[in-house]
N, C-alpha and C positions, 0 to 999 in steps of 0.2 A: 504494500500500500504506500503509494507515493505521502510527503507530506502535505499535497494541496488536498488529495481526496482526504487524507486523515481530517484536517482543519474544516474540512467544507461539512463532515457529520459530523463532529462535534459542534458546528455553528447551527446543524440540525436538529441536534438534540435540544440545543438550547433552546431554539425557535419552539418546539415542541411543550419545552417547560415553561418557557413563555405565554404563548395559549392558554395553557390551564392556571396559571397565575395570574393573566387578565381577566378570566370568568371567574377566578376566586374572588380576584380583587373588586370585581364591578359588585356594585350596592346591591342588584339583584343578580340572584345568579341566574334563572334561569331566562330573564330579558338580553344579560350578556352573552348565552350560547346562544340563545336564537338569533341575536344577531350576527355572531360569529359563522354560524353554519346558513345562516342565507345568505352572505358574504361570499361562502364557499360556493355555495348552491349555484351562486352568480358567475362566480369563476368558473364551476367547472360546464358550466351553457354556453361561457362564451370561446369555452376550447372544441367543446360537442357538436358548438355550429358550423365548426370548420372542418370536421374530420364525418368520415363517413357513419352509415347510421349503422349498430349493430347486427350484426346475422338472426335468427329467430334464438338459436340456441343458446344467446349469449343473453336473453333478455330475463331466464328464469333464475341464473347465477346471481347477476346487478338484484334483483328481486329479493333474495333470500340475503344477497349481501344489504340491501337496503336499508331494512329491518336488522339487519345486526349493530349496523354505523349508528343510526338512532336509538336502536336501545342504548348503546354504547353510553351515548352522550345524553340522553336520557337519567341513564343513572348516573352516570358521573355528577351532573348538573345535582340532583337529589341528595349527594353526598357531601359534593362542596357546601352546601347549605345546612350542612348538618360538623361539618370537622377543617382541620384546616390543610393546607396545600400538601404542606410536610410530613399530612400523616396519610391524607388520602391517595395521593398521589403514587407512593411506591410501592402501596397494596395494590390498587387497581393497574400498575405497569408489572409489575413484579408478577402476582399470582398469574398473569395471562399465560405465558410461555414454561409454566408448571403445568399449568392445566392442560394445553397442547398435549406438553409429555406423558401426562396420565390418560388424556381418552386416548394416543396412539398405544397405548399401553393395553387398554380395557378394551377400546373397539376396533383396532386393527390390528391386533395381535404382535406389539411390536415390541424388541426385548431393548432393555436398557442396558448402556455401559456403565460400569463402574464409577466414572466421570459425571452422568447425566444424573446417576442417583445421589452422587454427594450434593449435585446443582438442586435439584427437589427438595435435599434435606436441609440445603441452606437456605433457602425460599422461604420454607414451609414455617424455620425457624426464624427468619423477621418479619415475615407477617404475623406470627404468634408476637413475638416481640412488640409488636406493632401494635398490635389490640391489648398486650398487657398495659400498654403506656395511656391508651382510652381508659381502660378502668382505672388506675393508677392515678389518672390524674383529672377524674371526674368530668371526662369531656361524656360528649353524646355516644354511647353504642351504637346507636343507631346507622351511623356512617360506616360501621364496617359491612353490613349488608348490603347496601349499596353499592358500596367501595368493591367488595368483592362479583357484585352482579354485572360490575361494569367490568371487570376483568374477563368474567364471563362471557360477553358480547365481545370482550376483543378477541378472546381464544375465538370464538367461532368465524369470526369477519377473518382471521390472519388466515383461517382454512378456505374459507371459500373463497378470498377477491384470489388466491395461490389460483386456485382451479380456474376462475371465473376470467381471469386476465390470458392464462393458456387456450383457453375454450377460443376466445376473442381472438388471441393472434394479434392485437394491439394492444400492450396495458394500458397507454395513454390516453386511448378511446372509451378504454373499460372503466378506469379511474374519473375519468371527464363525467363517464353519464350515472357513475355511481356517488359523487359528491352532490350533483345536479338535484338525482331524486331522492337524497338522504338530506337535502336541503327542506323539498317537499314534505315531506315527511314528517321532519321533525318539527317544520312549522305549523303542522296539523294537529300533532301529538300538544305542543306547546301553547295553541288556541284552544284546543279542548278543557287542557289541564288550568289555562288564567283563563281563560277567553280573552281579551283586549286588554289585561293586565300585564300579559306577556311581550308586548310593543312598547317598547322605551322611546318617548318622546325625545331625550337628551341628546342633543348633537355631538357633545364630547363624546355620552356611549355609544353613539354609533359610527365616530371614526374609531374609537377603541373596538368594537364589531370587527370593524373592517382591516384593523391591523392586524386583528387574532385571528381572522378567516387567511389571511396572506399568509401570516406566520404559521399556519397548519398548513395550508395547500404547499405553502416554500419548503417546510420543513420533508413531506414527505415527494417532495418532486428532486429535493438532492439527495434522498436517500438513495429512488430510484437510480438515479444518474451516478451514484458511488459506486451501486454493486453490478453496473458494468464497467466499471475500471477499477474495482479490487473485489477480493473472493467477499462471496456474500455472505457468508458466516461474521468475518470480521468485522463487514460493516455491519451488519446486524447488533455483533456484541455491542461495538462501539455504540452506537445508537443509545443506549441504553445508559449511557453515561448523563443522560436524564432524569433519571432518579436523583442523582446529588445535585442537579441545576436543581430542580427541584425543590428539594431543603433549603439551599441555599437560598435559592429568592422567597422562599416561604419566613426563613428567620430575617433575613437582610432585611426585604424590602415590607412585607407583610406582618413584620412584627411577632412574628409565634414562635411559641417557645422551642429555646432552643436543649431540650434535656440531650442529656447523653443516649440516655435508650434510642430516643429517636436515630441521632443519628448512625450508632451502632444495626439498629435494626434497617434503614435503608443501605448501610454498606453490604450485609450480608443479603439483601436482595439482591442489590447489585451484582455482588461477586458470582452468585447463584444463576442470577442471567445471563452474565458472560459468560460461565460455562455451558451452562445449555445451549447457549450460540452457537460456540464454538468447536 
């Protein structure tokens, strides 16, 4: 891995931590995703109008991924509202790429290395770490079921856009109309759930929208473009040095506490993702 690709995901990851510390940080949370993801919604129509339209078989993949992406942010949005950056955030990145490893385990009969299972058992143990520091320190419970349901929608979206991008034969196209109608989507979920409560009048939050939908679409359009010019394992691991931007903007900029558990408990996710990366 050259050192521009190296610099260009880690600026990925950042961007990535950034997003979810702008909807942490906006006054509401769930007015700052919805604007963040019709932001994206926005972008990815105005990539989808240029490129051709999809094959039949490529429309039930974006479908099933659609509903993944929204529930995603769905809970995620439920959780921020409930705990803060530095503790939600590396339970919901963390347990996703566990979970992979356990359903390839349970439903595709797949055997683990040696390696993959210390990665699981180091996971398994900062997110325990992670919810001993909820109760420990009288924040909400409640944010770890969410925390962890949104991991769950990213285990499933990381399985299918995989298939759903090969189906297509263009990920750029498949990406484009699956941001599009997970724009749709979630702004229907988000009217439902406030009705017109969920529309922020604010002009500042809706350039902050608009920076957060950039800073997600950028973050995950150089990831693409890393892991053809280095092995995609490593950009993968790398990526994931998002967990400590993370903390870091959570205590720096957001003010929350910065205990030790905490951070002990996102290193060992950490370390646990890189290995299953890698």
């Amino acid at each position: 891995m050259t050192a521009g690709v190296f610099f260009a995901v880690l600026f990925a990851a950042l961007l990535h931590a950034s997003w979810n510390a702008s909807v942490k940080h906006g006054g509401d949370k769930l007015q700052s995703m919805f604007l963040m993801s019709g932001a994206q919604g926005l972008m990815g129509l105005a990539a989808a109008l240029v490129l051709p339209l999809p094959d039949p078989a490529t429309w039930a993949w974006l479908a099933v991924s659609t509903v993944f992406h929204s529930s995603y942010k769905a809970f995620l949005t439920l959780a921020y509202e409930r705990g803060d950056l530095s503790r939600v955030y590396p339970v919901a990145r963390g347990a996703a790429p566990m979970l992979v490893a356990v359903i390839g385990i349970v439903l595709l009969g797949e055997k683990l290395a040696p390696q993959d299972m210390v990665a699981v058992a180091l996971i398994g143990g900062g997110i325990l770490l992670m919810a001993r520091g909820v109760f420990a320190h009288g924040e909400s419970r409640t944010l770890l079921p969410f925390a962890l349901a949104s991991a769950c929608m990213t285990a499933g979206y990381s399985l299918v856009d995989g298939h759903g991008a090969r189906v297509s034969g263009q990920p750029g196209q498949f990406v484009a109309w699956m941001f599009f109608l997970d724009g749709m989507l979630f702004a229907c979920w988000a009217l439902w759930h406030r009705g017109r409560g969920a529309v922020s009048r604010s002009p500042r939050a809706l350039g902050a929208g608009v920076m957060a939908g950039a800073a997600s679409y950028g973050a995950y359009a150089i990831a693409v473009w890393a892991m053809g010019h280095a092995p995609i394992a490593l950009v993968a691991a790398l990526r994931e040095t998002s967990v400590l931007f993370a903390v870091l903007l959570g205590v720096v900029l957001l003010r929350e506490r910065p205990d030790t558990g905490k951070v002990m408990a996102a290193l060992l996710i950490l370390a646990g993702v890189v290995m299953i990366r890698l």
